[in-house]
C-alpha positions in Angstrom: 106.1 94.6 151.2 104.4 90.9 152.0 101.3 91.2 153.9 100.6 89.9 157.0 96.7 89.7 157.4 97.7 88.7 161.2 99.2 91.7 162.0 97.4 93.9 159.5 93.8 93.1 159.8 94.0 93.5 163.3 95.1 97.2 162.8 92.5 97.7 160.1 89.8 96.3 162.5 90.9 99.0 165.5 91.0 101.9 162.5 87.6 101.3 161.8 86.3 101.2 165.4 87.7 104.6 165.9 85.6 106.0 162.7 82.6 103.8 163.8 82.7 105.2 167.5 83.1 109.2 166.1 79.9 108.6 163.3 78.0 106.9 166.6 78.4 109.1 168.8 78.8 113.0 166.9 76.1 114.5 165.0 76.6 115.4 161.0 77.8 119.2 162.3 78.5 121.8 159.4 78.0 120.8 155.6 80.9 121.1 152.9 79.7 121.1 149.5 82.0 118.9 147.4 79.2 119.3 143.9 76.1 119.0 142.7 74.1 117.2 145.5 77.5 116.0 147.1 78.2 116.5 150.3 80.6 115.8 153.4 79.6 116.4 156.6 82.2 117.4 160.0 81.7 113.8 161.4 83.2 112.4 157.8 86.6 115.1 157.9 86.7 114.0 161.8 86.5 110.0 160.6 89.2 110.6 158.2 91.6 112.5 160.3 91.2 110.2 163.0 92.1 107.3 160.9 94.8 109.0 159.0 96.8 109.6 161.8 96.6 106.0 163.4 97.2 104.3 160.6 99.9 106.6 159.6 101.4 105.6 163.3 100.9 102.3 163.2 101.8 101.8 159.4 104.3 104.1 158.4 105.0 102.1 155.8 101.9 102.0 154.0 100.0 104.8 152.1 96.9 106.0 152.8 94.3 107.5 150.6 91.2 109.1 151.9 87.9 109.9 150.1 87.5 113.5 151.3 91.3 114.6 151.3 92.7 112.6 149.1 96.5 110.9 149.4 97.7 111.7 152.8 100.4 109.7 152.6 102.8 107.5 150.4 103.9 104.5 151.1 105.9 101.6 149.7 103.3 99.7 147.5 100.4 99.1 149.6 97.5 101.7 150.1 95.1 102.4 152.7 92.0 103.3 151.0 88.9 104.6 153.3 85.9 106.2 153.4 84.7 107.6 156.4 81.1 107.6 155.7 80.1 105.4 153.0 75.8 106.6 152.3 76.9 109.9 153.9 73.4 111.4 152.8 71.8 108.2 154.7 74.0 109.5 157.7 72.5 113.2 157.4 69.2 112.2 157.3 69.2 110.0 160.0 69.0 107.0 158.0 71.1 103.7 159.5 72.2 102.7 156.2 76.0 104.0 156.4 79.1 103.1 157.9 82.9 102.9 157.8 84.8 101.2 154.9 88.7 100.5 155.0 90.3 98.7 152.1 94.2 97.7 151.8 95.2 97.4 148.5 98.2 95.7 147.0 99.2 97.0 143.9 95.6 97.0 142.0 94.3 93.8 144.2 92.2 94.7 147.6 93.8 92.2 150.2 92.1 93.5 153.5 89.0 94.9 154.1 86.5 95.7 157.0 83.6 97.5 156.7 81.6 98.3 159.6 77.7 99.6 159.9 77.7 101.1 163.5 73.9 101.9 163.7 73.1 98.7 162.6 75.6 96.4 165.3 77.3 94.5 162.0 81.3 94.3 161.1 82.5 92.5 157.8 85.5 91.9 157.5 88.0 89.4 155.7 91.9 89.1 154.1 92.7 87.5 151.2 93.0 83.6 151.6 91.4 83.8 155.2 87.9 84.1 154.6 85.1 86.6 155.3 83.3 87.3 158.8 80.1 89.1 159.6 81.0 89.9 163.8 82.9 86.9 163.8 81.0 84.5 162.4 81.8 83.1 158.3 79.7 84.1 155.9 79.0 82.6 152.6 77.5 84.5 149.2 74.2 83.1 148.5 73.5 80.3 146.0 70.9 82.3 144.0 70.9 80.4 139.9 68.7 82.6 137.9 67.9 85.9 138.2 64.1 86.2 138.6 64.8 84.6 141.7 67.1 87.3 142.9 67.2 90.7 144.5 69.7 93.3 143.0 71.1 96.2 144.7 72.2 99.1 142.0 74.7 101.7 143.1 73.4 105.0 143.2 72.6 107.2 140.3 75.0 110.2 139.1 74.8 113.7 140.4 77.2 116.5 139.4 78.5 117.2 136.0 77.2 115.4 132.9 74.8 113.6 135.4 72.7 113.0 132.5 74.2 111.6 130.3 76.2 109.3 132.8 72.7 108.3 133.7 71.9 106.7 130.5 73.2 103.9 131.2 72.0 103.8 134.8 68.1 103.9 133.8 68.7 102.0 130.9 69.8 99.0 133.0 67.5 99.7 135.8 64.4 99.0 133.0 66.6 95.9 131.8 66.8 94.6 135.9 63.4 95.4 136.5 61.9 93.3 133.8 64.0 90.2 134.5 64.9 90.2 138.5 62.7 89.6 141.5 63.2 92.7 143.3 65.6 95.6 142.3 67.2 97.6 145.9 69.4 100.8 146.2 71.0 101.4 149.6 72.7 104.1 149.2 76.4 102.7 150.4 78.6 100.7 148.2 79.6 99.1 151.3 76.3 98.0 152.6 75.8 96.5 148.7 79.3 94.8 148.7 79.1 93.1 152.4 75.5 92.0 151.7 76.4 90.3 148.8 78.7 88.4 150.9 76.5 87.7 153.6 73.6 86.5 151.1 71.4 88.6 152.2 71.3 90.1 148.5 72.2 88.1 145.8 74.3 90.5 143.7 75.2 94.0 143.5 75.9 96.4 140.2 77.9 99.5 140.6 79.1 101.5 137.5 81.9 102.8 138.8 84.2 101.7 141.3 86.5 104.4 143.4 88.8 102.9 145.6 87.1 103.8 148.7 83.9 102.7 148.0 84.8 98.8 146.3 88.2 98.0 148.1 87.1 96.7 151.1 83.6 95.4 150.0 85.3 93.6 147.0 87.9 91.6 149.2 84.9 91.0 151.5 82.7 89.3 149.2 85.2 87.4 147.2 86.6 85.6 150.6 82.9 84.8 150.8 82.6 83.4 147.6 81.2 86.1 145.4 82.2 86.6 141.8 83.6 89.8 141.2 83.7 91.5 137.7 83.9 94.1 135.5 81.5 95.2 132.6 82.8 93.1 130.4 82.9 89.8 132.6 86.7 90.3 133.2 88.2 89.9 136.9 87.7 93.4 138.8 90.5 95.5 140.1 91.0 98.7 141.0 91.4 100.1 137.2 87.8 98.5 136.4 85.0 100.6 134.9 82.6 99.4 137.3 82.1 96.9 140.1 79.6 93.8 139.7 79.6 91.2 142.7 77.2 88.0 142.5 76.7 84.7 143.4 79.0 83.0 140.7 75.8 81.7 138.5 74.4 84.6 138.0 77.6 87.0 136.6 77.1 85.6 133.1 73.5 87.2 133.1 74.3 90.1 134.7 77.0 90.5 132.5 75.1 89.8 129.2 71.9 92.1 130.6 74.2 94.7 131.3 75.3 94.6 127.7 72.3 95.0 126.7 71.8 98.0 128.4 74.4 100.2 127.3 73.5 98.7 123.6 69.9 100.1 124.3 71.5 103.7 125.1 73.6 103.4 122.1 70.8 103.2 119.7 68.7 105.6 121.4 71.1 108.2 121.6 71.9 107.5 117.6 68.0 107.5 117.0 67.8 110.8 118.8 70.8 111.9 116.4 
C-alpha cells in the first residue's frame, strides 16, 4: 500500500485528539496490574478502544497494534502502532508529563507520527519527507556539538522480571552520562523524550529498548526535524533495534562510543564479581 501522508496524517491527527480529549477530561479510574510496578489505568483501555475502532473505520486497510491489547487488527503491510498513555504513572499521579503517541509504520520504517501532550497544550507531529511540526509551527533538532554542553533525557529504568540485571546497563551508563554531560533528565514518556529532541528543547535522548508504541511516532518525529536516529551500535534505527538513541547529529558518535563504554563497564564487573 503507498502512503499518502495527505490523507493519512490527517486521520492520525483526529485519532489522537479523541485519546487526548478522554486522558483530559476522565480521571485514571480502576488500576490493572500488568507486573511488577506496571500499570494501566481505565482512561488508557478507554484511549485504546476509542482509537481502535476509528482507525479501524477509517483504515480498514491498515493494522493496528495497541500497547495494552495488543494486535487488534491485521492489515496489508502498514501498522498503526499506539500507546494510549505514554508516562502512564505521570498520568496517575497527577503529573503533566504524559500524553498520546500514534505511530504508522511501513514495514520496519515509522512514516507518520503524532504525539500529543494534552496537559501541557503541545502536538508534534510529522510524515516522512514532510517535515516536523510542534502545533503547527516547524521545528528543528538543536545544534548542540559536544556533550558537556548538552542535556540528556534517559528512558526509564526496568521494573518487572530480571529488573536487575536489565539495569546494569542502565546505571552503568547513567554514571558514564553524568560524568561527561551537562545535565542528565528522565521524563517518564518516550514520547515527551523523542518530540523534545525534535523541538531542541533537549539535545538528545537514550532509550534501551524501543517497543513500537513507545519510538514509532517519536522517531519519525524527530528525524523530519533533523535528529539522528540510531541504534547501540551507531546503525540506522528501526523497529527491530535494541534500543532507541535520537540526537542532534554531532553528538551520536559520543553517545554511541560512551554508550559502549558502558555496557563494557558491566561486562567486567559482572566477570569480576564471577
Amino acid at each position: 500500500m503507498t502512503i499518502d501522508a495527505r490523507t493519512l496524517l490527517p486521520i492520525a491527527e483526529r485519532a489522537v485528539s479523541i485519546a487526548s480529549e478522554i486522558i483530559r477530561t476522565k480521571v485514571p479510574g480502576v488500576i490493572t496490574a500488568k507486573g511488577d510496578r506496571d500499570m494501566a489505568t481505565e482512561v488508557d483501555y478507554a484511549a485504546e478502544h476509542a482509537v481502535r475502532e476509528f482507525l479501524i473505520r477509517e483504515t480498514p486497510e491498515i493494522g493496528f497494534l495497541g500497547e495494552e491489547e495488543g494486535v487488534g487488527h491485521l492489515g496489508d503491510g502498514l501498522m498503526w502502532a499506539l500507546d494510549p498513555v505514554d508516562g502512564t504513572a505521570n498520568f496517575l499521579h497527577g503529573i503533566p508529563l504524559c500524553g498520546v503517541s500514534l505511530g504508522l509504520i511501513d514495514k520496519d520504517t515509522p512514516a507518520i507520527g503524532v504525539i500529543d501532550l494534552p496537559f501541557l497544550k503541545l502536538r508534534y507531529s510529522a510524515a516522512e519527507h514532510v517535515g516536523a511540526s510542534a502545533n503547527g509551527s516547524a521545528i528543528q533538532v538543536s545544534d548542540a556539538r559536544e556533550l558537556q554542553t548538552a542535556i540528556v533525557a534517559l528512558g526509564d529504568y526496568a521494573v518487572g522480571e530480571n529488573a536487575d540485571e536489565r539495569n546494569r546497563p542502565r546505571l552503568a551508563l547513567t554514571q558514564e552520562l553524568a560524568a561527561r554531560v551537562q545535565r542528565i533528565r528522565m521524563f517518564g514518556s518516550a514520547a515527551i523524550d523523542l518530540a523534545w529532541v525534535a523541538d531542541g528543547k533537549i539535545d538528545a535522548n537514550i532509550m534501551l529498548s524501543n517497543n513500537p508504541w513507545d519510538t514509532a511516532a517519536g522517531v519519525v518525529i524527530a528525524r523530519e526535524a533533523g535528529a539522528t536516529v540510531v541504534d547501540l551500535d551507531g546503525s540506522p534505527h528501526s523497529m527491530n533495534a535494541h534500543a532507541t538513541i535520537a540526537a542532534s547529529p554531532k553528538l551520536v558518535a559520543d553517545l554511541v562510543e560512551l554508550i559502549a563504554e558502558a555496557r563494557k563497564a558491566v561486562v567486567l564487573d559482572r566477570n569480576i564479581a564471577e
